[in-house]
C-alpha positions in Angstrom: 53.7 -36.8 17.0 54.4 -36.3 20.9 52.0 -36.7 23.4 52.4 -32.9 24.3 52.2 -31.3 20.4 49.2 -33.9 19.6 47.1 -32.5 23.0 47.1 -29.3 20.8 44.6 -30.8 18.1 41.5 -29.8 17.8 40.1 -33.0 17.2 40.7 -34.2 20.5 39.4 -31.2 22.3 35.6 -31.2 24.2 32.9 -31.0 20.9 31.3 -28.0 22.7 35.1 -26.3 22.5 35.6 -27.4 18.8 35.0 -24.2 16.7 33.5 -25.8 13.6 30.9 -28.0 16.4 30.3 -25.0 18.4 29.4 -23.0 15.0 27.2 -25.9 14.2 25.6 -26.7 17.4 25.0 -23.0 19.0 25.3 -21.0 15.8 27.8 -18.5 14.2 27.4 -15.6 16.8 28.6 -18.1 19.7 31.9 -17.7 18.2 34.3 -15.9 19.4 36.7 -13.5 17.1 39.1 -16.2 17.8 37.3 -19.2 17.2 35.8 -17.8 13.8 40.0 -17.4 12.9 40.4 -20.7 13.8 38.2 -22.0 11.6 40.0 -20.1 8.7 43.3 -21.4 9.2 42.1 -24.8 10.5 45.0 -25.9 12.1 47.9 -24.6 14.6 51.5 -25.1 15.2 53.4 -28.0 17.7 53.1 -25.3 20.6 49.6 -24.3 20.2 46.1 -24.9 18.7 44.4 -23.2 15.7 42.5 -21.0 18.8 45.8 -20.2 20.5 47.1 -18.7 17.5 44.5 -17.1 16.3 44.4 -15.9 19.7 48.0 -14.4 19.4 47.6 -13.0 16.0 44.5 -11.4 17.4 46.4 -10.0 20.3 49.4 -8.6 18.1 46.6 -6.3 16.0 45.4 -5.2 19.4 41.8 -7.3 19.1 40.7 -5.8 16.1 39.4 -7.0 12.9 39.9 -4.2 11.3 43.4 -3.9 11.6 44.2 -7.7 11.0 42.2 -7.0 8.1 45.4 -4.5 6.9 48.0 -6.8 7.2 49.7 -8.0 4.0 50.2 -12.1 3.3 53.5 -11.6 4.2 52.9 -10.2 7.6 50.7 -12.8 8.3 52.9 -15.4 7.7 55.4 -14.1 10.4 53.4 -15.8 12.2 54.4 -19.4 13.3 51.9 -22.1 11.6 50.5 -19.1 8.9 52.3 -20.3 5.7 50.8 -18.7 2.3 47.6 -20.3 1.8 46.4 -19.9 5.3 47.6 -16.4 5.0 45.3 -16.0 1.9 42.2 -17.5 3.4 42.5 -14.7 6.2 42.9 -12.2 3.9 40.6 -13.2 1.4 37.7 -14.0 4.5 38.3 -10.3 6.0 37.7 -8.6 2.3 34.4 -10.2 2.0 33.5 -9.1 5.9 35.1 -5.5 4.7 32.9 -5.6 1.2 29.6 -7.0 2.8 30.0 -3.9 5.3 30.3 -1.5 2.2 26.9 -2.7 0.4 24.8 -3.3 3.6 25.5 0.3 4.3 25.2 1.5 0.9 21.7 -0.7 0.0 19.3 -0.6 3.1 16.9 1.5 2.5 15.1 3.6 5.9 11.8 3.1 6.1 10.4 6.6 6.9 6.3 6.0 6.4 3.7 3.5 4.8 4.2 5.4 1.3 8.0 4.1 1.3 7.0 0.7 2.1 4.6 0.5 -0.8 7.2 2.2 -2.9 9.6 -0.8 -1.8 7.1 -3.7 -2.2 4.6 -2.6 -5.0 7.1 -3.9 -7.9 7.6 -6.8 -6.1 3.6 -8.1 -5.7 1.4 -4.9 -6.7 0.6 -6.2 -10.0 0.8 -10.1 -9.4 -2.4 -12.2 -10.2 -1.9 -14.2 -6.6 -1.2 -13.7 -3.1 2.1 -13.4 -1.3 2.3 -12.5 2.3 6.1 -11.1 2.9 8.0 -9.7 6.2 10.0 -6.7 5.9 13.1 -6.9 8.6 14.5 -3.8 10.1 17.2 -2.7 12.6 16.8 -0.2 15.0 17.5 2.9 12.8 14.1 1.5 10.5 16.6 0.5 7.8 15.8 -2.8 5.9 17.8 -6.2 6.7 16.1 -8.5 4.3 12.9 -8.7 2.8 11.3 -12.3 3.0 8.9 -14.3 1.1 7.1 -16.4 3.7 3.9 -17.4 1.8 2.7 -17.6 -1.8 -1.0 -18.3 -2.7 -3.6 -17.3 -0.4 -3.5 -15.6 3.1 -4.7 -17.8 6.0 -3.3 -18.4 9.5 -2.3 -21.8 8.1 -0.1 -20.1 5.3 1.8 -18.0 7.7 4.3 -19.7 10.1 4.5 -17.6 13.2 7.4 -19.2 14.2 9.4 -18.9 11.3 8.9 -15.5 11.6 10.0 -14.8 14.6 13.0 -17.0 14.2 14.3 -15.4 11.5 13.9 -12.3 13.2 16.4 -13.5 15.9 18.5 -15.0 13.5 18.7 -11.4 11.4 18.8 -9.4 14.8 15.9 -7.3 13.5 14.0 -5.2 16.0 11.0 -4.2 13.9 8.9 -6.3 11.1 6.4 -4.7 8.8 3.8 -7.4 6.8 3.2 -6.9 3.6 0.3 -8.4 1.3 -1.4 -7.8 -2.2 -4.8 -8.2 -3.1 -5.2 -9.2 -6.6 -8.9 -8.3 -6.8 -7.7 -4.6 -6.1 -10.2 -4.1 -3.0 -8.0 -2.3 -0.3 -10.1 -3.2 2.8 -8.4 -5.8 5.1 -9.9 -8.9 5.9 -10.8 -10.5 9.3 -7.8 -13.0 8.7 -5.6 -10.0 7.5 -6.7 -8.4 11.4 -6.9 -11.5 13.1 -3.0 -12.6 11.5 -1.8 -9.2 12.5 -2.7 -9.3 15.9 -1.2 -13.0 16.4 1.6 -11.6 15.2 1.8 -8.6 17.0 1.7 -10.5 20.3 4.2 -13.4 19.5 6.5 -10.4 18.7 6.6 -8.3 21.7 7.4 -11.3 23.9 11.0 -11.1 22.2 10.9 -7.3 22.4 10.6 -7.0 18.5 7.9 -5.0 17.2 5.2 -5.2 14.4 5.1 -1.7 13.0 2.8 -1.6 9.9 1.0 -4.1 7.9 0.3 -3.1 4.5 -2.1 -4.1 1.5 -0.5 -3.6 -2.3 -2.6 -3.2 -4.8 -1.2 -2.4 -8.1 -2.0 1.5 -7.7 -2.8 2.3 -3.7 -2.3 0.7 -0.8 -3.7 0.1 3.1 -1.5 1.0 6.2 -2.8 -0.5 9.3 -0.2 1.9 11.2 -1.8 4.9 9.2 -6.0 3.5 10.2 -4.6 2.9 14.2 -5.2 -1.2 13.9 -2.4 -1.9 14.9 
């Protein structure tokens, strides 16, 4: 290989201008459209790196994902360097993207009031015979990212990790949390750790701008809002 086609791999580049590095280092959304392309077809041509062309494949479909998305294996392999397993892996990484949009759109539920939070969580821990402390995740339009599972057992600040909250609230790009607890015995009265946990969390939250909108108590038959008693 020349001197000038080998200065096009990536191996040789900086680490923080690798694509696969850069994903691992400083995390997926670091990545530009290009960069995440490049990783697809993991290699380029003599004239240019895997970025470059993804770069000039990107260009030809005017910057959109949606539109490379369209293209048929055989228009992508027009494409110097896309040969027909490359021009699979594109196709095939785009239809995922395109069928993940479909079911996040089609399965988060809005979050209108504390009844459709119980309705969400009570067949999840209303009738369990232990504690679980969960976070709900939301968006901006109240709808539900993920629910998450965060301790299982008993309900003390100990049990619940702050920080792993909040970071996989950054990680999810959630705006709003809602905390969710049962009480096996039934009673329906929070606890000073329940009020003490909720105000800790509360304040950790708003320094990232993300905001703790209910807390709620499952029993198997009723619940507790702390939104609908104003403690929070």
């Amino acid at each position: 290989m020349s001197e000038k086609s080998s200065s096009f791999t990536i191996k040789k580049w900086s680490l923080d201008d690798r694509p696969r590095e850069k994903l691992l280092n400083k995390g997926r959304v670091s990545l530009s459209d290009a960069e995440l392309v490049a990783i697809l077809i993991g290699s380029g041509n003599k004239e240019e790196s895997a970025v470059a062309l993804a770069k000039r494949i990107l260009a030809n479909t005017g910057n959109n994902l949606s539109e490379l998305g369209k293209l048929s294996i055989e228009q992508l392999m027009v494409f110097k360097g896309i040969g027909e397993a490359k021009a699979i892996t594109i196709a095939a990484a785009l239809e995922l993207g395109r069928r993940r949009r479909g079911e996040e759109a089609l399965n988060k539920k809005k979050i209108s009031s504390s009844l459709s939070v119980f309705e969400l969580m009570q067949p999840l821990v209303g009738e369990l015979q232990h504690e679980e402390f969960w976070i709900i995740y939301l968006n901006n339009s109240n709808k539900v990212i993920q629910k998450y599972q965060l301790s299982k057992g008993g309900i003390t600040g100990t049990l619940v990790d702050v920080r792993l909250v909040l970071k996989n609230a950054l990680m999810l790009g959630a705006t709003g949390l809602i905390l969710v607890h049962n009480h096996p015995s039934g009673a329906l009265n929070p606890s000073t750790a329940d009020k003490q946990l909720t105000t800790k969390l509360k304040t950790a939250a708003q320094s990232l701008d993300i905001k703790v909108l209910d807390h709620l108590i499952v029993t198997e038959k009723a619940y507790f809002s702390f939104a609908d008693e104003s403690l929070l």
